[in-house]
DRENTORKOL-3810 file (N, C-alpha, C; in nm, 4 decimals):
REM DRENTORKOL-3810
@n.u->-1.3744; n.v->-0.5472; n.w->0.7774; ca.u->-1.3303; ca.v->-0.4158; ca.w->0.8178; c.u->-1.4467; c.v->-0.3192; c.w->0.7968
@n.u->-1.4842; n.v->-0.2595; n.w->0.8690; ca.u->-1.6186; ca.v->-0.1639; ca.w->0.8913; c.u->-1.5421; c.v->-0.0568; c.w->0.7838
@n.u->-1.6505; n.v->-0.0076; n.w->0.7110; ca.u->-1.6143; ca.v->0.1062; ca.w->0.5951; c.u->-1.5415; c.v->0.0671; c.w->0.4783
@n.u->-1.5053; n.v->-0.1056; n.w->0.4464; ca.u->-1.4347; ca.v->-0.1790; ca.w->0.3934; c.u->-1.4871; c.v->-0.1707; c.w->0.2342
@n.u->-1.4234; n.v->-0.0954; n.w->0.1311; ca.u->-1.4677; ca.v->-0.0892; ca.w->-0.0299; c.u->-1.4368; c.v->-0.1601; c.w->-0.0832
@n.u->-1.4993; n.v->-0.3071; n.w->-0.1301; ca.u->-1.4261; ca.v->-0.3939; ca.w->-0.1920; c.u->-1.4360; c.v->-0.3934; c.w->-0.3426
@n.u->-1.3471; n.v->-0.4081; n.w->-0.4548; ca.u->-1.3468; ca.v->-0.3949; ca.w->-0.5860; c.u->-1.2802; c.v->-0.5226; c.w->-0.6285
@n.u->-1.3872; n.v->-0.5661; n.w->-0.7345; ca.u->-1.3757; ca.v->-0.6787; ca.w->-0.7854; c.u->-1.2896; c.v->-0.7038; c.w->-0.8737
@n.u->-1.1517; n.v->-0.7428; n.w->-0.8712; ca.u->-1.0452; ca.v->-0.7415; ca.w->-0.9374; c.u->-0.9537; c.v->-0.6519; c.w->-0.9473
@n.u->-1.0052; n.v->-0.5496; n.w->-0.8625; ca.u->-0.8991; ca.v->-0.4395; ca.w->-0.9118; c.u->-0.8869; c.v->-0.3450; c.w->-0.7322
@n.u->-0.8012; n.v->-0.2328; n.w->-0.7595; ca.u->-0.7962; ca.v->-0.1657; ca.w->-0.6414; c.u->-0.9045; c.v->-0.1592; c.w->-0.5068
@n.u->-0.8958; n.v->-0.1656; n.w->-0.4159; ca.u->-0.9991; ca.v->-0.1711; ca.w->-0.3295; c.u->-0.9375; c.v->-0.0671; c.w->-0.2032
@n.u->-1.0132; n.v->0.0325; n.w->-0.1804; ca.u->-1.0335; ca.v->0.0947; ca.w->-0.0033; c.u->-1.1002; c.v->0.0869; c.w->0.0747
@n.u->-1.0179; n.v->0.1316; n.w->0.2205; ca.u->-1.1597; ca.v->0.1327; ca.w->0.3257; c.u->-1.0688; c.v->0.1481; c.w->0.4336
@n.u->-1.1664; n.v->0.1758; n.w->0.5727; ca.u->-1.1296; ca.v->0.2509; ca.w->0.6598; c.u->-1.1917; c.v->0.1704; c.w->0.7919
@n.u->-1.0548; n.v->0.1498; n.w->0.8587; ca.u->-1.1323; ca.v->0.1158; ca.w->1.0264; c.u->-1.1011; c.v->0.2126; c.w->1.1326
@n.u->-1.1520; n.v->0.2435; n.w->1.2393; ca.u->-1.0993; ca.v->0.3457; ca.w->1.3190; c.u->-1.0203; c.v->0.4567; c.w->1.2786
@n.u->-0.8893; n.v->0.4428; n.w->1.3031; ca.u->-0.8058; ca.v->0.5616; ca.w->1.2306; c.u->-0.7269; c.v->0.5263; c.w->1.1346
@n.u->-0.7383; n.v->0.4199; n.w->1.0816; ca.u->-0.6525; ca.v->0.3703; ca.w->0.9760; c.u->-0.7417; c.v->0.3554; c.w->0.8316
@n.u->-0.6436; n.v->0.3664; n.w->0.7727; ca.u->-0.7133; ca.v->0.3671; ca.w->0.5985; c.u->-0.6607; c.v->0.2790; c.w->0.5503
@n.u->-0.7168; n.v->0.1822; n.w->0.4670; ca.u->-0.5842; ca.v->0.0733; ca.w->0.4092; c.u->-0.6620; c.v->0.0707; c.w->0.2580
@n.u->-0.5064; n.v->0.0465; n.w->0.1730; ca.u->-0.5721; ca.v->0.0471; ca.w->0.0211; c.u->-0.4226; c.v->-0.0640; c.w->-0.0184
@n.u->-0.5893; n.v->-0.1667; n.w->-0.1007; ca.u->-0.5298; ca.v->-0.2797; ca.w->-0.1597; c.u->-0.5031; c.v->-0.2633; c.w->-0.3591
@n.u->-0.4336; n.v->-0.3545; n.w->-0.3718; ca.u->-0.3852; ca.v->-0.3229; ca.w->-0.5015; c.u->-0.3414; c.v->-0.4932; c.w->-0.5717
@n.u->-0.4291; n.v->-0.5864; n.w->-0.6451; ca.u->-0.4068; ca.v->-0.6972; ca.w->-0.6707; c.u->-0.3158; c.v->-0.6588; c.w->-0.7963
@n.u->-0.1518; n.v->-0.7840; n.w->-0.7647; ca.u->-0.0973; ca.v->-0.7766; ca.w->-0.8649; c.u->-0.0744; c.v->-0.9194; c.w->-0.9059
@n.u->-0.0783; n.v->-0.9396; n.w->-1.0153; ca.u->-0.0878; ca.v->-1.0916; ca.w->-1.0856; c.u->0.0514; c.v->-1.1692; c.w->-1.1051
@n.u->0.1559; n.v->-1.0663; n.w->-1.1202; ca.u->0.3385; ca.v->-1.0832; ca.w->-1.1151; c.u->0.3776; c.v->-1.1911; c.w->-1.0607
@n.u->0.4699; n.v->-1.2756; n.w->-1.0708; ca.u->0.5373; ca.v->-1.3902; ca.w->-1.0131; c.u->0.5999; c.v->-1.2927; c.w->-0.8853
@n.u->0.6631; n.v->-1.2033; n.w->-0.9632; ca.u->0.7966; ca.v->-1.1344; ca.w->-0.8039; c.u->0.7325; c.v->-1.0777; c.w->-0.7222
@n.u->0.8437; n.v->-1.0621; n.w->-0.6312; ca.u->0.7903; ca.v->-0.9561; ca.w->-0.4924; c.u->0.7839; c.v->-0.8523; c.w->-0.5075
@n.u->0.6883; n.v->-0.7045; n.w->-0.5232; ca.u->0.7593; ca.v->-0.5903; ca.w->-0.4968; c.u->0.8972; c.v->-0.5599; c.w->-0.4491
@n.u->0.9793; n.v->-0.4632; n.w->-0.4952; ca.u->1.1127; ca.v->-0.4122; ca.w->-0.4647; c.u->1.1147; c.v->-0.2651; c.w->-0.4800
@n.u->1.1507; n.v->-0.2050; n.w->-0.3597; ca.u->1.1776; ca.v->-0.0653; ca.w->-0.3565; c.u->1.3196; c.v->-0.0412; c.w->-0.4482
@n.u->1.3112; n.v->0.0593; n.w->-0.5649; ca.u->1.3999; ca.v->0.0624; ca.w->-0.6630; c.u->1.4736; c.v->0.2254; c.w->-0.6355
@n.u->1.6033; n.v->0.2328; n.w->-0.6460; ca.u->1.6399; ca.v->0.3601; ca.w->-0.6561; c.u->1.6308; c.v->0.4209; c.w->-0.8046
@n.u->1.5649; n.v->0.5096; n.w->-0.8156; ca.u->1.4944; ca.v->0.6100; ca.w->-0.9080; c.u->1.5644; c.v->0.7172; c.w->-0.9733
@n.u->1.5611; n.v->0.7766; n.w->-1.0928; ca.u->1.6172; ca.v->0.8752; ca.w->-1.1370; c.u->1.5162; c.v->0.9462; c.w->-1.1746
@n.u->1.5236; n.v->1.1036; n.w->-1.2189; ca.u->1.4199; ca.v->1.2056; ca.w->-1.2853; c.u->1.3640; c.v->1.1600; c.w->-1.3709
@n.u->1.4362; n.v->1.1305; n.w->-1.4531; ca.u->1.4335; ca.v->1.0606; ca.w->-1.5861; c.u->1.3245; c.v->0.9336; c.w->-1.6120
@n.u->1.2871; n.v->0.8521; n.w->-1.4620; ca.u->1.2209; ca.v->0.7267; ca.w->-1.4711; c.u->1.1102; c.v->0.7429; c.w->-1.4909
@n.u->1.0301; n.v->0.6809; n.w->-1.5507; ca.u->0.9021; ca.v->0.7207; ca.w->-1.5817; c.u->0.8601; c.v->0.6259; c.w->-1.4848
@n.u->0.8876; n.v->0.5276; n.w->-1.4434; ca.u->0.8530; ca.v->0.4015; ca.w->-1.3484; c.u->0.9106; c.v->0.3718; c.w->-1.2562
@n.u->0.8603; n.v->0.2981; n.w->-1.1637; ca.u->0.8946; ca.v->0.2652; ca.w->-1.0666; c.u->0.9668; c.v->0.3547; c.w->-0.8972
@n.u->0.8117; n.v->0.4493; n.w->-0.8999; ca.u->0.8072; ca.v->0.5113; ca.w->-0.7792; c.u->0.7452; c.v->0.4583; c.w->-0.6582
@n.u->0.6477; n.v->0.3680; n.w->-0.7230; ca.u->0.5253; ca.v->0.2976; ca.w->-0.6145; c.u->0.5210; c.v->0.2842; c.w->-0.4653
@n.u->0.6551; n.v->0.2059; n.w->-0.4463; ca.u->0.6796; ca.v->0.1737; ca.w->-0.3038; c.u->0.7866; c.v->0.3056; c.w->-0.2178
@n.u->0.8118; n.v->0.3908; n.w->-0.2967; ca.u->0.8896; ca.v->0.5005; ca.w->-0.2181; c.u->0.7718; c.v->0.5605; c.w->-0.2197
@n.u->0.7045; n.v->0.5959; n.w->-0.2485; ca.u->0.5615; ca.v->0.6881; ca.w->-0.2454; c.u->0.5141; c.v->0.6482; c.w->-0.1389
@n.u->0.5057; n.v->0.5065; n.w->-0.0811; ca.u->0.4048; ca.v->0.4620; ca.w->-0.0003; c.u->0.4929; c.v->0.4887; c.w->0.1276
@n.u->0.6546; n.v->0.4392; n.w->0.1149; ca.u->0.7170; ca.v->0.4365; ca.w->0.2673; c.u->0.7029; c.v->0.5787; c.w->0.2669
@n.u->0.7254; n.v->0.7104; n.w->0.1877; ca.u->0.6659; ca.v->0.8925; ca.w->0.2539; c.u->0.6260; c.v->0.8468; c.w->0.2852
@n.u->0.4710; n.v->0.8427; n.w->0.2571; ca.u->0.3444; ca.v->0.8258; ca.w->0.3369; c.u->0.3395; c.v->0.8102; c.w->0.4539
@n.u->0.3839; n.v->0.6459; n.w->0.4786; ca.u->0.4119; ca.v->0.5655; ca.w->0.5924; c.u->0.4972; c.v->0.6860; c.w->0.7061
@n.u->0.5997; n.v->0.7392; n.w->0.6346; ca.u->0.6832; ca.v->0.8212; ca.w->0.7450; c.u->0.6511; c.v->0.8865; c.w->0.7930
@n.u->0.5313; n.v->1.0016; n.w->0.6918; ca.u->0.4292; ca.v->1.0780; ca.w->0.7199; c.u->0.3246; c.v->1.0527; c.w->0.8142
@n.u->0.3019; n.v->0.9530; n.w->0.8035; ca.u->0.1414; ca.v->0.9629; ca.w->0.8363; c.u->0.1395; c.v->0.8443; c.w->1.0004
@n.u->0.2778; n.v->0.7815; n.w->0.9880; ca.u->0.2229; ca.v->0.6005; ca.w->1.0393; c.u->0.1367; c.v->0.5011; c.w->0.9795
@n.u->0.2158; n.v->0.3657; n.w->0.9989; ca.u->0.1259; ca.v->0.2878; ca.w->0.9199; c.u->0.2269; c.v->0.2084; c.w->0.8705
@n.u->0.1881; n.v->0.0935; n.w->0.7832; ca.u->0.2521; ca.v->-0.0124; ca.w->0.7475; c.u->0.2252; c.v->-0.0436; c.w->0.5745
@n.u->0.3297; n.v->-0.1015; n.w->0.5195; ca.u->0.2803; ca.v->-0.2031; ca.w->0.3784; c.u->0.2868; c.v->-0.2742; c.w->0.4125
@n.u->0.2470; n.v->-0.4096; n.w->0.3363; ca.u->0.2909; ca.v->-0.5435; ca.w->0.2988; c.u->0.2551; c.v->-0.6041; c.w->0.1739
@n.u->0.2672; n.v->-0.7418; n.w->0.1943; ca.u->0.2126; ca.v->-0.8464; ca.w->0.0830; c.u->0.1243; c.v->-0.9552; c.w->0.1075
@n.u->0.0188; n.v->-1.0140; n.w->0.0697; ca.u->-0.0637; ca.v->-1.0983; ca.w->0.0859; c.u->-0.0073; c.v->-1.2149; c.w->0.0014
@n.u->0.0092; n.v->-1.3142; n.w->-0.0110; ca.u->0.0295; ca.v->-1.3988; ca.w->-0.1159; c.u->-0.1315; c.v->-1.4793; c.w->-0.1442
@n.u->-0.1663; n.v->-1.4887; n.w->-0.3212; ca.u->-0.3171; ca.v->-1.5248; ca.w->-0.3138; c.u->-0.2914; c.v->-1.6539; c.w->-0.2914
@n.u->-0.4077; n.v->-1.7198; n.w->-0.2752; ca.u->-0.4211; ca.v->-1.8602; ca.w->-0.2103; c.u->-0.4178; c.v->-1.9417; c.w->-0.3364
@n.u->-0.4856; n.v->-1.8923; n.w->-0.4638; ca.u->-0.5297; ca.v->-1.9839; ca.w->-0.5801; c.u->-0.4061; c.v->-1.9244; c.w->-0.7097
@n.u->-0.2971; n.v->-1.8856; n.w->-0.6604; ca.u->-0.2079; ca.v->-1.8194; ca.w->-0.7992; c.u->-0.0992; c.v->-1.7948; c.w->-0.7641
@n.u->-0.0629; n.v->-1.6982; n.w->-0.8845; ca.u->0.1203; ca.v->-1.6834; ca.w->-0.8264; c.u->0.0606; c.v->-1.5394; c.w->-0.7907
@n.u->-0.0178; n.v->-1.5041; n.w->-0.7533; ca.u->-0.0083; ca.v->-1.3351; ca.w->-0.7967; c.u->-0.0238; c.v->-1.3403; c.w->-0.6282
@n.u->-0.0072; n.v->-1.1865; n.w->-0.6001; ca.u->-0.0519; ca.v->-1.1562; ca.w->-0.4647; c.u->-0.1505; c.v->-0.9586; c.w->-0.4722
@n.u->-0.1377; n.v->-0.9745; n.w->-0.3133; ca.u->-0.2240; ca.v->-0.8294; ca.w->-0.3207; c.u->-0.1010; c.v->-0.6974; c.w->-0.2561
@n.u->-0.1102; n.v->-0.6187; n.w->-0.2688; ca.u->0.0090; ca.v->-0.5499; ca.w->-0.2048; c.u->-0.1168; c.v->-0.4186; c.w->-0.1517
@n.u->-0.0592; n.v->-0.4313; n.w->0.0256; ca.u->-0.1473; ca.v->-0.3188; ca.w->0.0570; c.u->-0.0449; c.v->-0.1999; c.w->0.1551
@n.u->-0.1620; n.v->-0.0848; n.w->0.1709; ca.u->-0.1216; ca.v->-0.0217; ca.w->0.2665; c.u->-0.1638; c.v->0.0244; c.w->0.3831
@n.u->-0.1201; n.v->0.0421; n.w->0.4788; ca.u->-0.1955; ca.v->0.0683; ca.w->0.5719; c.u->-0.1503; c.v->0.2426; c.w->0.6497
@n.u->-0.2688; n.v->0.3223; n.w->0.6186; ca.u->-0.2275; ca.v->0.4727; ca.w->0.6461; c.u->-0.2968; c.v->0.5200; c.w->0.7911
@n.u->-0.2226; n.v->0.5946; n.w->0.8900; ca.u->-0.2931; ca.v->0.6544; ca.w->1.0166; c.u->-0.3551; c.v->0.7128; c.w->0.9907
@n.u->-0.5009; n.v->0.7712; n.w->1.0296; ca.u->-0.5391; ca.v->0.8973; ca.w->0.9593; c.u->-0.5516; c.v->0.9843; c.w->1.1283
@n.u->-0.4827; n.v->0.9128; n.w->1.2458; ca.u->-0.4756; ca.v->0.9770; ca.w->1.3662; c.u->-0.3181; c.v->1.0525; c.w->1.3641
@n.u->-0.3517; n.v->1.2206; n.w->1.3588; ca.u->-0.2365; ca.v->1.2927; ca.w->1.3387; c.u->-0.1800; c.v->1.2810; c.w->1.4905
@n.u->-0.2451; n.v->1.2476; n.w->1.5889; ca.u->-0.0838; ca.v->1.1785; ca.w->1.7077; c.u->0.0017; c.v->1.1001; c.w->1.6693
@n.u->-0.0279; n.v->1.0419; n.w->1.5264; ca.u->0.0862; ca.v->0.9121; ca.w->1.4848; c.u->0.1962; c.v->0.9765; c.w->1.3530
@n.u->0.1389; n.v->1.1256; n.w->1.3349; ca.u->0.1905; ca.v->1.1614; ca.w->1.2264; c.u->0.4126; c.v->1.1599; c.w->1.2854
@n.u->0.4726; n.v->1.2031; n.w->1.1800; ca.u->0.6151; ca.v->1.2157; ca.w->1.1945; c.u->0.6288; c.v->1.3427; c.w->1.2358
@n.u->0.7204; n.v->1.4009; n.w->1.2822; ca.u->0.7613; ca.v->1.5668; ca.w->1.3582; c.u->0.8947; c.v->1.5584; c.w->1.2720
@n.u->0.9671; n.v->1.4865; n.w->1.1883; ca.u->1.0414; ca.v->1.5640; ca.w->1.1760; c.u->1.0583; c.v->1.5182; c.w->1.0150
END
């Protein structure tokens, strides 16, 4: 990926055309799960943060599963072309 920041073990960004994508290696057996949240939570906002975004902006998450572990990478993928942004 042209503009591609790779970080060795840990978070990585970068940018192709109009998209931004930022990776995030997690070592966990489970899948990410979007959790319903209270004020009170100190945790577990991660993936509602990202679908805003996503609603905001266009764009996608997912999951990579690693090839050599149980762990995987969880990324995102953000528009940074405001024709893709949301209107409402």
């Amino acid at each position: 990926m042209p503009g591609h920041r790779q970080a060795l073990g840990g978070p990585a960004a970068g940018y192709s055309g109009n998209d931004l994508r930022t990776e995030v290696p997690d070592h966990g057996i489970g899948r990410p799960v979007r959790r319903q949240t209270t004020a009170d939570d100190e945790q577990g906002r991660g993936l509602e943060l990202l679908d805003g975004l996503i609603d905001l902006n266009g764009g996608a998450r997912g999951v990579v599963d690693d090839t050599d572990g149980p762990g995987k990478t969880v990324y995102v993928v953000l528009s940074l072309d405001s024709s893709q942004a949301s209107t409402g």
